[in-house]
C-alpha positions as CSV (number, residue, x, y, z in Angstrom):
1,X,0.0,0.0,0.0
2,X,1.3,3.5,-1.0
3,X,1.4,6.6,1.2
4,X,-1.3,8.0,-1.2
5,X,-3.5,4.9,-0.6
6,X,-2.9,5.3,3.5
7,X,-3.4,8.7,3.1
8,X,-6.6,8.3,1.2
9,X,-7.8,5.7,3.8
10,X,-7.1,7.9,6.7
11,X,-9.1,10.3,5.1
12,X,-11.9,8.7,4.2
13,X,-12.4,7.0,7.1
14,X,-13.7,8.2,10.7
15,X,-13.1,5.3,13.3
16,X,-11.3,2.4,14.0
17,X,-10.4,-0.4,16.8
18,X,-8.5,1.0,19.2
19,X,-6.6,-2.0,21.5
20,X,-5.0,-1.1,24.9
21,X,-3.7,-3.4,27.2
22,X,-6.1,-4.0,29.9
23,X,-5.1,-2.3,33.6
24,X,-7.7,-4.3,35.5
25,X,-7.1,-8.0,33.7
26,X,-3.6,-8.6,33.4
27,X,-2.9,-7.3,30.4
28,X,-5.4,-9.3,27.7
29,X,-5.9,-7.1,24.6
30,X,-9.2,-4.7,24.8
31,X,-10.6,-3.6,21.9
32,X,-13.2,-0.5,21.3
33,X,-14.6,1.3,18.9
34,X,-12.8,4.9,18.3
35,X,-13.1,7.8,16.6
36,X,-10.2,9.6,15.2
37,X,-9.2,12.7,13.1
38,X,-5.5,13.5,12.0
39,X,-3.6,15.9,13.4
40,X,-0.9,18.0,10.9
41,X,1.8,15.1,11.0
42,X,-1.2,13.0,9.9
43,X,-1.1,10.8,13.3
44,X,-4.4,10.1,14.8
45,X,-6.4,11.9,17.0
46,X,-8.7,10.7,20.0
47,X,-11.3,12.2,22.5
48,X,-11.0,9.8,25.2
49,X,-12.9,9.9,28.8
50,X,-11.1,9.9,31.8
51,X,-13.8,7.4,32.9
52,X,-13.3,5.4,29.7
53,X,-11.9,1.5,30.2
54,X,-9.1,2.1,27.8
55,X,-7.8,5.6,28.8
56,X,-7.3,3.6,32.3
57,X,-5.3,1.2,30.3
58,X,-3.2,4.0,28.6
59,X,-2.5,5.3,31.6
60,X,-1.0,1.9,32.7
61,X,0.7,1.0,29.6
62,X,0.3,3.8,26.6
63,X,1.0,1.1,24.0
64,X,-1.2,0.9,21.6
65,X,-3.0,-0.2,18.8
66,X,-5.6,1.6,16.0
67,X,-7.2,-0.8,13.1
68,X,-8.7,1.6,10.0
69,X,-10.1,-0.7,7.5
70,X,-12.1,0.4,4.4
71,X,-16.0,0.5,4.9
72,X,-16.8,0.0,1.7
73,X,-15.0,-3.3,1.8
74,X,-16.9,-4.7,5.1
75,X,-18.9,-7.4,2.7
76,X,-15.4,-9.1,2.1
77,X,-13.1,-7.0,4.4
78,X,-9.7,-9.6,3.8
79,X,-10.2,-8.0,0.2
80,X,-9.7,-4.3,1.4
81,X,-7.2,-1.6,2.5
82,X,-6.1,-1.5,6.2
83,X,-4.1,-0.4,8.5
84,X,-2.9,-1.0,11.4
85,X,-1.1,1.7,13.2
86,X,1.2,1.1,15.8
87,X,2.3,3.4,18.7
88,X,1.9,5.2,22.0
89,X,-0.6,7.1,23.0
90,X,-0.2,10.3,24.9
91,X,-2.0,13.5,26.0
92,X,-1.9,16.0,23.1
93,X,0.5,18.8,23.6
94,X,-1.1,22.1,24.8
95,X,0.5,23.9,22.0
96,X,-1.0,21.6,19.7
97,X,-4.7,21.4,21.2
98,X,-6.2,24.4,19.5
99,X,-5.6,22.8,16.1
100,X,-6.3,19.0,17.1
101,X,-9.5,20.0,18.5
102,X,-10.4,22.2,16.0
103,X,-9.7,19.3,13.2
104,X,-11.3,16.5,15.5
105,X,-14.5,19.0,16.1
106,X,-14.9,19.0,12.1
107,X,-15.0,15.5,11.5
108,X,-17.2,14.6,14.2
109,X,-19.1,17.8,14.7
110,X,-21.3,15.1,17.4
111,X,-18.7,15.3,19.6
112,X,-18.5,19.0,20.9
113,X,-20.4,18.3,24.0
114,X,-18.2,15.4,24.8
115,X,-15.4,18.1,24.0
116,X,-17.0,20.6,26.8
117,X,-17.5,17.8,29.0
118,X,-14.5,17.9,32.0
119,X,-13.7,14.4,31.5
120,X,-12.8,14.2,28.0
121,X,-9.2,15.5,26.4
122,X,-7.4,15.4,23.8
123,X,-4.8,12.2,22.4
124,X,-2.7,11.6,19.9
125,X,-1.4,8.1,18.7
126,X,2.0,8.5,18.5
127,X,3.1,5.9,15.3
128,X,6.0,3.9,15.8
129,X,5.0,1.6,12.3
130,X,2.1,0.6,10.9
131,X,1.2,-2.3,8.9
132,X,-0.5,-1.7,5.7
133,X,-2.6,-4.2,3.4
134,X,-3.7,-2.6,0.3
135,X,-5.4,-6.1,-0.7
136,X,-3.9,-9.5,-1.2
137,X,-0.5,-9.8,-1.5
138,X,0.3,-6.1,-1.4
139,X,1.4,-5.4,2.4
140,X,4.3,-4.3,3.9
141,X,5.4,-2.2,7.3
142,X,6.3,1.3,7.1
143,X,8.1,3.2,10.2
144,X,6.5,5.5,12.0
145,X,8.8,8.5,10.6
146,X,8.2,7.5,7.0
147,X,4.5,7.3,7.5
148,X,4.7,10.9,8.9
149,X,6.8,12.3,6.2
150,X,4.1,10.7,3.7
151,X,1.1,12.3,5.5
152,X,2.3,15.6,7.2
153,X,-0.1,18.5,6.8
154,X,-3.4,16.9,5.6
């Protein structure tokens, strides 16, 4: 899969599987549905709850995991693009909030009252590498600085 086909995928979709490492059961993979935007080095957004099961596993262990597949695929989804992107996840810099909130806010314009909420704020997935599968037989892994070069500023 190219950059343009990641980018592309990024873009056109609006949530993926998030999967922390679980705080309260020794570790086992947790999945959940996430939401996600792209910040200007094109790495992936989240609003996450303070109250939320897997921000209590980031704050154990911020390793973590984000699945974007292609939607339109979801009849035969081992036939489609995705991604799995690879990395830590950490609170959103201050300087960098205005921007990520604003961009977040626009894709999911449903979220602003979780945004005013006092338990919600602002994370980035930090990519360390991602593996990409454009379709069969065309997948490789791309480092987390090669993926941001490719997708910086969308």
């Amino acid at each position: 899969m190219s950059h343009a086909a990641l980018a592309a995928l990024l873009a056109a979709e609006r949530q993926g599987v998030l999967a922390t490492l679980s705080a309260s059961r020794a570790g086992w993979p947790f999945a959940s549905v996430a939401p996600f935007a792209l910040n200007r080095n094109g790495e992936p957004l989240l609003l996450l709850s303070d109250l939320a099961e897997h921000t209590r596993n980031l704050r154990a262990d911020p390793r973590a995991s984000l699945l974007v597949q292609d939607s339109a695929s979801l009849a035969d989804p081992q036939a489609g693009a995705r991604a799995t992107l690879l990395g830590q996840v950490a609170s959103a810099a201050e300087a960098d909030r205005p921007d990520g909130l604003e961009r977040y806010l626009t894709r999911h314009p449903q979220a602003a009252g979780y945004a005013a909420l006092g338990d919600f704020r602002l994370y980035v997935l930090q990519v360390s590498e991602a593996r990409l599968i454009g379709g069969f037989g065309d997948m490789g892994w791309l480092r987390g600085e090669t993926l941001r070069a490719g997708l910086a500023g969308g």
